[in-house]
C-alpha positions as CSV (number, residue, x, y, z in Angstrom):
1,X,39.8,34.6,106.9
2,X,41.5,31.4,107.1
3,X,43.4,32.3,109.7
4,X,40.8,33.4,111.7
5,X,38.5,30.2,111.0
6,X,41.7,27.8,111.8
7,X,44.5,29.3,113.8
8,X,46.5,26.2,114.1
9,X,47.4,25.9,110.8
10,X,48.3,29.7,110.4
11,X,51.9,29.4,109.0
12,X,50.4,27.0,106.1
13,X,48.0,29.2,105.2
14,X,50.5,32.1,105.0
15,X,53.0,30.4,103.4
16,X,50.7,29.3,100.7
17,X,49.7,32.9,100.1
18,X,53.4,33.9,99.9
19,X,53.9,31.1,97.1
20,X,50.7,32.2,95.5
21,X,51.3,35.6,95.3
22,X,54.9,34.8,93.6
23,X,53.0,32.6,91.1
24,X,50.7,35.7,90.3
25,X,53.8,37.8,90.1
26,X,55.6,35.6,88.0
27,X,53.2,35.4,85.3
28,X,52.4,39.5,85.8
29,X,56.5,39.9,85.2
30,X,56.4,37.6,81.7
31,X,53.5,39.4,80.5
32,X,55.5,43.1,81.0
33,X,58.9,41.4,79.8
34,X,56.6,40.4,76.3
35,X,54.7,43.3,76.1
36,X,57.8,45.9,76.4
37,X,59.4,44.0,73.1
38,X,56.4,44.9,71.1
39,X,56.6,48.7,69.9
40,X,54.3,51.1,71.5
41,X,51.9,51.4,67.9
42,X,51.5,47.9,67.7
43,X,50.3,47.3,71.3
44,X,46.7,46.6,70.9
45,X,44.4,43.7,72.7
46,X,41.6,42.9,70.4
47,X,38.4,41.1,71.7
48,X,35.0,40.4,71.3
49,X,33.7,42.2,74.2
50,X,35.7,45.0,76.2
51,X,36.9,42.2,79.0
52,X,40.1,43.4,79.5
53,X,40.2,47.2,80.5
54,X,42.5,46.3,82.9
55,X,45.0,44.5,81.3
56,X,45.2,47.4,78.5
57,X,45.5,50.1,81.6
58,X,48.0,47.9,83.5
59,X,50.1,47.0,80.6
60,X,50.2,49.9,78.2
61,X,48.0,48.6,75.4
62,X,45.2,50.2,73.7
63,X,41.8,47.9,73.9
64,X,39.3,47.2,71.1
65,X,36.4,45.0,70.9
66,X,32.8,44.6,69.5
67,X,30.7,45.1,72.3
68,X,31.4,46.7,75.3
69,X,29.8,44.2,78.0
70,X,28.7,40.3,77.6
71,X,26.3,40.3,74.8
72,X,23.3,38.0,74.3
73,X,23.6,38.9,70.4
74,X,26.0,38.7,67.9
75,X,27.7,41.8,66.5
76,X,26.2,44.1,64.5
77,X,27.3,45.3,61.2
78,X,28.4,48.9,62.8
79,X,30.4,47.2,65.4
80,X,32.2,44.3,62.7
81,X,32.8,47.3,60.6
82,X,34.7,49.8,63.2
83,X,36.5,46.9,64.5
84,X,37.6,46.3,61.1
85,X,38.7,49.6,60.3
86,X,40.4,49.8,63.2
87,X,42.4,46.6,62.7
88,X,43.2,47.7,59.3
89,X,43.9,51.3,59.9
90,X,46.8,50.1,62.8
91,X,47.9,46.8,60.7
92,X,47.0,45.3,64.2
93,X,48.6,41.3,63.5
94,X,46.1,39.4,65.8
95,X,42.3,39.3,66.9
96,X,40.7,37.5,69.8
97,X,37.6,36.4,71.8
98,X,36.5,34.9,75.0
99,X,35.7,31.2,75.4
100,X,32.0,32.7,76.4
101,X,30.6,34.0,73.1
102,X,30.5,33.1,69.8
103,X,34.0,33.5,67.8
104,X,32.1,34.3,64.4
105,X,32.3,38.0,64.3
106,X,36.1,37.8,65.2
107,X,37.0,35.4,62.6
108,X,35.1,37.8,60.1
109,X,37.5,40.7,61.6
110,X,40.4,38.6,60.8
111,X,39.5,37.5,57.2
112,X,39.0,41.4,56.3
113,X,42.1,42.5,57.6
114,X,44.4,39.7,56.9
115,X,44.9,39.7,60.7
116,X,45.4,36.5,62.8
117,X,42.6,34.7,65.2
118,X,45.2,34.3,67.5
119,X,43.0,32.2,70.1
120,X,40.2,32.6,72.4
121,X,40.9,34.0,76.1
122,X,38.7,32.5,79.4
123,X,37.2,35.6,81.3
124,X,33.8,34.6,82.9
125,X,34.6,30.5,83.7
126,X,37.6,27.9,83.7
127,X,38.0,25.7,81.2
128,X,36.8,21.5,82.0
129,X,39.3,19.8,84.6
130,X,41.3,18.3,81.4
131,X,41.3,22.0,79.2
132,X,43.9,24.7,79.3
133,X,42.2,26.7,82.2
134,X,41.2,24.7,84.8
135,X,42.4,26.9,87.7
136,X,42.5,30.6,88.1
137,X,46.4,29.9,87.6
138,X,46.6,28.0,84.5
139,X,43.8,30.8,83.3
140,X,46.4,33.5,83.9
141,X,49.1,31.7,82.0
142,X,47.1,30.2,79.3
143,X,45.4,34.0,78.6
144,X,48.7,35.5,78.9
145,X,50.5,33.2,76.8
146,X,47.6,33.5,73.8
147,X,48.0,37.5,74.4
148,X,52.0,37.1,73.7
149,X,51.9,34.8,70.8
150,X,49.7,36.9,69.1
151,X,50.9,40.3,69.6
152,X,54.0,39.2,68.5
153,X,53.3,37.3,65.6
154,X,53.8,33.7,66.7
């Protein structure tokens, strides 16, 4: 669309795509490197809300959360309680949540299991300017990185 609006600077825009692209690839390659270390029963991403379908599809881990979609409430007993069991059933090591919604249910996940609250991850916003997701880049990295170190323990 770029292209289209401005023509004469064309081979910029392409060539910013290009290095963009390999940015995106870059972090998609770390994430498959990490994620292939970790053994196949312990390959779970554990959220607050079911966020990250695609990241379990794409990367061959099996996703658990609270609530399916963004919710306006906190959790309720049932969903604490099957999040639990499944934590504890799996010895899954780490729990997260998004940056969006309250953490409290999550950290209660982690106190019952002995698992980890391994971080928050950004989904619906970047973080301020300053934070650790202030572009759709650093997001990438930052949620991969927080993924990494708590699936494997770190």
């Amino acid at each position: 669309a770029l292209v289209t609006l401005d023509p004469v600077n064309e081979t910029t825009y392409n060539a910013n795509a290009v290095a963009y692209s390999e940015q995106i690839r870059a972090i998609d390659t770390k994430l498959k490197n990490a994620i292939a270390t970790i053994p196949p029963e312990k390959r779970f991403i554990v959220s607050c809300e079911g966020a990250f379908s695609y990241i379990a599809r794409d990367y061959g881990l099996k996703e658990v959360y609270l609530w399916p979609v963004n919710a306006e409430q906190q959790a309720t007993p049932k969903q604490v309680e099957r999040v639990i069991n499944t934590v504890k059933a799996n010895q899954i090591p780490a729990v997260f949540c998004e940056s969006t919604v309250n953490n409290e249910a999550q950290l209660q996940v982690a106190k019952e299991t002995g698992a980890k609250f391994a971080g928050v991850f950004y989904v619906d916003s970047l973080s301020p300017p300053d934070g650790p997701a202030s572009t759709y880049l650093k997001l990438l990295e930052y949620n991969i990185n927080t993924l990494i170190k708590g699936l494997q323990g770190n």
